[in-house]
N, C-alpha and C positions, 0 to 999 in steps of 0.2 A: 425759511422754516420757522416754525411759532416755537413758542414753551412747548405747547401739548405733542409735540410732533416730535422736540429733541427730548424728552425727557420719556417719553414713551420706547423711542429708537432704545434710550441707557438701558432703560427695565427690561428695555427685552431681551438685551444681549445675556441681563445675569438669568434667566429663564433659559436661554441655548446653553449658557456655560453649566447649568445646575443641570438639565438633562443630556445635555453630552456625557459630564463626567458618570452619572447614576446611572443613567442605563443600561440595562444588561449586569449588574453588580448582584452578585452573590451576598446572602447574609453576610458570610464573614469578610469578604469584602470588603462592606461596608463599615463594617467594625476592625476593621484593620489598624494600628497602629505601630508607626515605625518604630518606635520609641514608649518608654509607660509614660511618658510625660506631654506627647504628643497627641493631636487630634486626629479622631477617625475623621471619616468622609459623612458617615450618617451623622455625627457632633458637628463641622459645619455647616452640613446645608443645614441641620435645623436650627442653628444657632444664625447661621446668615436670613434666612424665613423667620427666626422671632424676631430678630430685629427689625426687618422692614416691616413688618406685622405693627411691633409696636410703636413704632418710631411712625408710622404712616397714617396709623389709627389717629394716637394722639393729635399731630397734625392736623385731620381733617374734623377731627370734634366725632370721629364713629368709633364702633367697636372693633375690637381683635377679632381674626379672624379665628384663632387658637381656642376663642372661648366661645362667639358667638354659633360656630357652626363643628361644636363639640370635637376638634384636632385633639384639645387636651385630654379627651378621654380616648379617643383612638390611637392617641399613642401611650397613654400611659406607665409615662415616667417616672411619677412619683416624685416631682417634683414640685416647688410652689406655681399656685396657677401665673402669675406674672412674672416666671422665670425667661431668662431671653437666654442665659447659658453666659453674660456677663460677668465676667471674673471668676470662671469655674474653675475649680482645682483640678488634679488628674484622675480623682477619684470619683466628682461630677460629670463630667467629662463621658466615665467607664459608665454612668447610669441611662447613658441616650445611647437606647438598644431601639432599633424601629425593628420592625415585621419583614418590612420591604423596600424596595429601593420604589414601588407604586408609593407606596403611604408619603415619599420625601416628597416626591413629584407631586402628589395630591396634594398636599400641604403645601407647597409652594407656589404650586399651578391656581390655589384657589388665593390665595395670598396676591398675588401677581395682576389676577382680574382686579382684586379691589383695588389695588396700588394703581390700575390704568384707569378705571372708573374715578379717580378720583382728579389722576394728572388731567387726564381729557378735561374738566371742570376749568383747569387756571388759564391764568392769562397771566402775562409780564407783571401786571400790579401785584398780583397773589403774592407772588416771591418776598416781596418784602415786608409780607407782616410777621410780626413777630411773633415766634410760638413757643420759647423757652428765654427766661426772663433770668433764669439760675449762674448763665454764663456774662462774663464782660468780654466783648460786647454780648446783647443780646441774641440770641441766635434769628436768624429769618426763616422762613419757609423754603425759601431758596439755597441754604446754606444745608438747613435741617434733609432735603432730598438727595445737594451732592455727597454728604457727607451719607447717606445708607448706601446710596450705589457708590460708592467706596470701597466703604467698608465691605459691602456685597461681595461688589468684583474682588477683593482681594481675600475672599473665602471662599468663593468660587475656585480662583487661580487655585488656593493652599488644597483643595478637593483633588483638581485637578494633578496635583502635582502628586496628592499620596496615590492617584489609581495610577500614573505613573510609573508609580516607585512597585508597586504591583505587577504592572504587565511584567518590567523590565524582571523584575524576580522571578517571572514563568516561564522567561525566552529561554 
């Protein structure tokens, strides 16, 4: 198996875990939260979708999907346009209202092509150029991809885990 092969298999897993958990979810559903301090479902997946958006952009030297094919005015948040929902308070957090549990998938589904459009591109060499100079050591390409499907998959799971805490609240 190549890079483009294992690295496309990760992204696709967080693309089944993001429409597993949204699927079928109700507005309030999606704005559900256990706790006021907690995140809904619709606050990770589009907090887990800015980050690979932006974190993948940068990477590849192209644009945000957010901004080039106007998400940020389809969802309209009210937010700054290069928000990713990084270190949001509870009260940020309470301002990531989407329409629909379509519009998460749609923003993530179109996020997701570009993310493979681009993985398909590498090869073993890619990985270790360096694309963030801010950290010691400098971060690589390689490091900069496992660390969004990371952080993906473990917003995905936290999704997962509030529609969860839902069903189990209906039984």
């Amino acid at each position: 198996m190549n890079v483009k092969d294992v690295l496309t298999d990760a992204y696709g897993r967080i693309k089944e875990e993001v429409h597993a958990t949204v699927d079928g979810l109700s507005w309030e559903d999606l704005h559900y939260r256990p706790s006021p301090d907690a995140n809904s479902i619709a606050w990770l997946v589009w907090h887990l979708t800015r980050v690979q958006d932006d974190h993948v952009a940068d990477a590849s030297g192209g644009d945000q999907v957010w901004l080039s094919q106007d998400w940020e005015k389809r969802f309209g948040l009210g937010l700054p346009r290069h928000d990713t929902g990084y270190g949001h308070s509870a009260a940020k957090v309470a301002k990531v209202r989407v329409d629909s549990a379509d519009l998460l998938t749609g923003y993530y589904d179109a996020v997701h092509e570009q993310t493979l459009a681009y993985v398909r591109g590498l090869t073993g060499k890619d990985l270790d150029r360096i694309v963030d100079e801010r950290w010691d050591p400098p971060v690589t390409l390689g490091v900069r991809l496992v660390s969004v499907l990371a952080d993906d998959l473990q917003h995905a799971g936290q999704a997962a885990y509030v529609r969860g805490l839902l069903q189990n609240a209906d039984s």
